[in-house]
C-alpha positions in Angstrom: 96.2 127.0 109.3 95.1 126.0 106.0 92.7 127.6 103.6 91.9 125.1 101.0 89.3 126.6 98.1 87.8 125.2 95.0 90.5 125.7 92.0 88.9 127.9 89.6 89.9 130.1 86.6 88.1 133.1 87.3 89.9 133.6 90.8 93.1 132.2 90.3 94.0 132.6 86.7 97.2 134.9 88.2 98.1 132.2 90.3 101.4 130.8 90.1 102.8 128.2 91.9 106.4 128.0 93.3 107.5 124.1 92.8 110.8 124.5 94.1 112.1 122.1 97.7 112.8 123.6 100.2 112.3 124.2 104.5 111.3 127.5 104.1 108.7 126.4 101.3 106.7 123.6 103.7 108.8 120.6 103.1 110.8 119.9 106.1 109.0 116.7 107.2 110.5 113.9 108.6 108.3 111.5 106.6 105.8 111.4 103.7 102.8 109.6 103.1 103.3 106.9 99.7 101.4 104.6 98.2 101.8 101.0 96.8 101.4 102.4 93.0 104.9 104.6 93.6 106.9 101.8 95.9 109.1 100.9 93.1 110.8 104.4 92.9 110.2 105.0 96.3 112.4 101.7 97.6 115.5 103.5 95.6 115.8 106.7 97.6 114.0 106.0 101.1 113.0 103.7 103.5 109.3 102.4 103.5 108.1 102.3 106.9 104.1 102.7 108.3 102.9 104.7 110.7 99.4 104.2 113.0 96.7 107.4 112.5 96.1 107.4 116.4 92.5 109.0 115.6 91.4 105.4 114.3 94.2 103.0 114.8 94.5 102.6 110.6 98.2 102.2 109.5 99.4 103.4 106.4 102.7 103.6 104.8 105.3 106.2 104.9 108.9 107.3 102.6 111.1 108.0 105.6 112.8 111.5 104.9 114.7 112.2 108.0 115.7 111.2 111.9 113.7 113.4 113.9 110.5 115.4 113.8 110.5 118.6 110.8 113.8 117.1 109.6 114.4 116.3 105.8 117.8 115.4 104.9 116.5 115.2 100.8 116.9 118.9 101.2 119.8 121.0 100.1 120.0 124.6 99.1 120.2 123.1 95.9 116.9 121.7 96.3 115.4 118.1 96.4 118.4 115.6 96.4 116.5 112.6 94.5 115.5 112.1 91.6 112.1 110.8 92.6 109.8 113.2 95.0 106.8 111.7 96.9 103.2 111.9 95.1 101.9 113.7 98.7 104.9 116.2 98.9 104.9 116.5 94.8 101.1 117.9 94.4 101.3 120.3 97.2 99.4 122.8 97.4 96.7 121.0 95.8 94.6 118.2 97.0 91.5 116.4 95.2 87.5 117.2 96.3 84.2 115.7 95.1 81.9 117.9 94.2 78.8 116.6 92.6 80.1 113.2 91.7 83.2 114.9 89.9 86.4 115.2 91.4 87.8 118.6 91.5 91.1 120.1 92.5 91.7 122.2 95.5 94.5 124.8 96.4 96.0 125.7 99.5 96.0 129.4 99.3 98.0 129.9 102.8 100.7 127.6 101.0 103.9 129.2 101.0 104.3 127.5 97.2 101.3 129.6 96.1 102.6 133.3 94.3 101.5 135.8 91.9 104.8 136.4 90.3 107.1 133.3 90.8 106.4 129.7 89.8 104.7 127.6 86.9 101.1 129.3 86.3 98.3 127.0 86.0 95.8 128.5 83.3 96.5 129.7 79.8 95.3 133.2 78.9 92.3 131.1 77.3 91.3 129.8 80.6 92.7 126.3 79.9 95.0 124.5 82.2 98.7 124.5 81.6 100.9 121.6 81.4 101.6 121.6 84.7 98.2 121.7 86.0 97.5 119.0 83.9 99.9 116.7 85.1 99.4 118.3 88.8 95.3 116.8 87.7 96.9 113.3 87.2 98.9 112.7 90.0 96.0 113.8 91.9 93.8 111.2 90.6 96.9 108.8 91.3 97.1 109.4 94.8 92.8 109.3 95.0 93.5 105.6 93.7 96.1 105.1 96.0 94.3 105.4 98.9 92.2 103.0 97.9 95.1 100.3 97.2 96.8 101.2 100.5 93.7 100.5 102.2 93.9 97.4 100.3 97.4 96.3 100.8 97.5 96.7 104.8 94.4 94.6 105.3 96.1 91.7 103.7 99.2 92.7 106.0 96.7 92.8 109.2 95.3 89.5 107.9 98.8 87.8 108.1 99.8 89.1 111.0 103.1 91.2 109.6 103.5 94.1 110.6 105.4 94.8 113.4 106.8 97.8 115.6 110.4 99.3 115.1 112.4 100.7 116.7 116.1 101.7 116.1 118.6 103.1 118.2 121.5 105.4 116.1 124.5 106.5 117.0 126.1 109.2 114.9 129.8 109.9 113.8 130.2 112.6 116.2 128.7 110.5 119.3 125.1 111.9 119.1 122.5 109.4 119.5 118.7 109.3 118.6 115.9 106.5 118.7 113.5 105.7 115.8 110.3 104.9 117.3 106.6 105.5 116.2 106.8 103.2 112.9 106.2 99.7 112.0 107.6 97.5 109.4 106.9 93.9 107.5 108.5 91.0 110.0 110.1 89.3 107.5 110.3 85.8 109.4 106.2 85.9 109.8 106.1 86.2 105.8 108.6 83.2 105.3 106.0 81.4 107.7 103.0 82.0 105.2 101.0 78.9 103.4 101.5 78.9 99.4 97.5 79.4 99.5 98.5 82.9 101.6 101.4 83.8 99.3 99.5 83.1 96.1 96.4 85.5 97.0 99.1 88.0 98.1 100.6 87.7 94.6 97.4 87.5 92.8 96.4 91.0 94.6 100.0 92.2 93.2 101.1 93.1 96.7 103.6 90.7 97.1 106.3 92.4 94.8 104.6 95.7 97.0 106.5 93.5 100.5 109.5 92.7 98.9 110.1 96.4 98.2 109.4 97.6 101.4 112.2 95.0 102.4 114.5 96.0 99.8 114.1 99.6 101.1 115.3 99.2 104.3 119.0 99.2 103.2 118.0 103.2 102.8 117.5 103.4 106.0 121.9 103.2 106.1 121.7 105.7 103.5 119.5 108.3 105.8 121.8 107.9 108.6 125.1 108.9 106.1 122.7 111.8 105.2 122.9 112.6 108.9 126.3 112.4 109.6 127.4 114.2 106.8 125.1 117.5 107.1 125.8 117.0 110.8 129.5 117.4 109.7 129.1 120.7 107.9 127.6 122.2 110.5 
């Protein structure tokens, strides 16, 4: 259960926060929400896919992480392996409120990140905010655009008709098997079949580069499954 409060100095100027990857930590999830503004460092480390909020039936888009439910093969008792870590997994424990008509930054205090004695500290002994709360403040306000854009980006998908379900049966080196199912992806032949007129607003919008990297990542999705096989060989 999460406690999420109001960031403030006066309660959490002791506050430090453990920005180390790992299980343990709260970041063994098999897939993490993205946004169009990151897809370009996203597409060189993990599959895009997009996933349906069954509350409302919006989809939204997704950096595959691992094969099955609470698995991330990114992690390593080393840490992270990739040099680029999700916006949504990056800011934890913190999450952006409104309060009146100002956004404001929230913590998680029954995060597992959140210490008093390891981890970057996020206010000077003045009461300012230290360089990593700053930058912690900016992707914040990156991801509260991003939502936005997304929201953007799959109507135009919905409008032309390309997403599609997927679903992928694997069969590991040492004769395991498990299906991929619960994710959608861009059918490629429907987006050959669009008008110029389509094509050209898609452009104009700036999502069609946004597409063609959600294309390009699915070669990562061969990448995942060596992930698999080789932790599964270690084991």
């Amino acid at each position: 259960m999460t406690t999420t409060v109001l960031l403030n100095h006066q309660q959490h100027k002791k506050i430090k926060i453990i920005t180390r990857k790992s299980a343990e930590l709260g970041d063994a999830q098999m897939a993490a929400y993205t946004f169009v503004s990151e897809f370009r460092q996203i597409q060189a480390h993990y599959p895009i896919l997009f996933q349906k909020d069954t509350t409302n039936g919006q989809f939204f888009p997704v950096a595959l992480l691992g094969l099955e439910p609470h698995s991330n093969l990114f992690l390593s008792s080393a840490g992270w392996e990739a040099s680029y870590v999700p916006l949504s997994i990056e800011r934890l424990p913190f999450s952006i409120g409104q309060q009146h008509d100002q956004r404001v930054i929230h913590i998680d205090m029954s995060s597992p990140k959140v210490s008093r004695v390891d981890g970057e500290p996020l206010f000077s002994e003045f009461g300012e905010f230290t360089p990593y709360l700053e930058r912690v403040g900016q992707s914040l306000e990156l991801l509260h655009q991003g939502v936005q854009e997304n929201a953007h980006f799959v109507a135009q998908l919905l409008e032309g008709n390309l997403l599609e379900s997927l679903s992928l049966d694997i069969e590991l080196n040492n004769g395991e098997t498990t299906q991929l199912t619960g994710f959608y992806t861009i059918n490629e032949d429907k987006l050959n079949s669009l008008s110029d007129q389509q094509l050209l607003k898609l452009q104009h919008e700036g999502h069609l580069a946004a597409i063609y990297f959600v294309l390009a990542s699915h070669s990562q999705l061969l990448t995942l499954i060596d992930r698999k096989n080789r932790q599964t060989q270690k084991v």
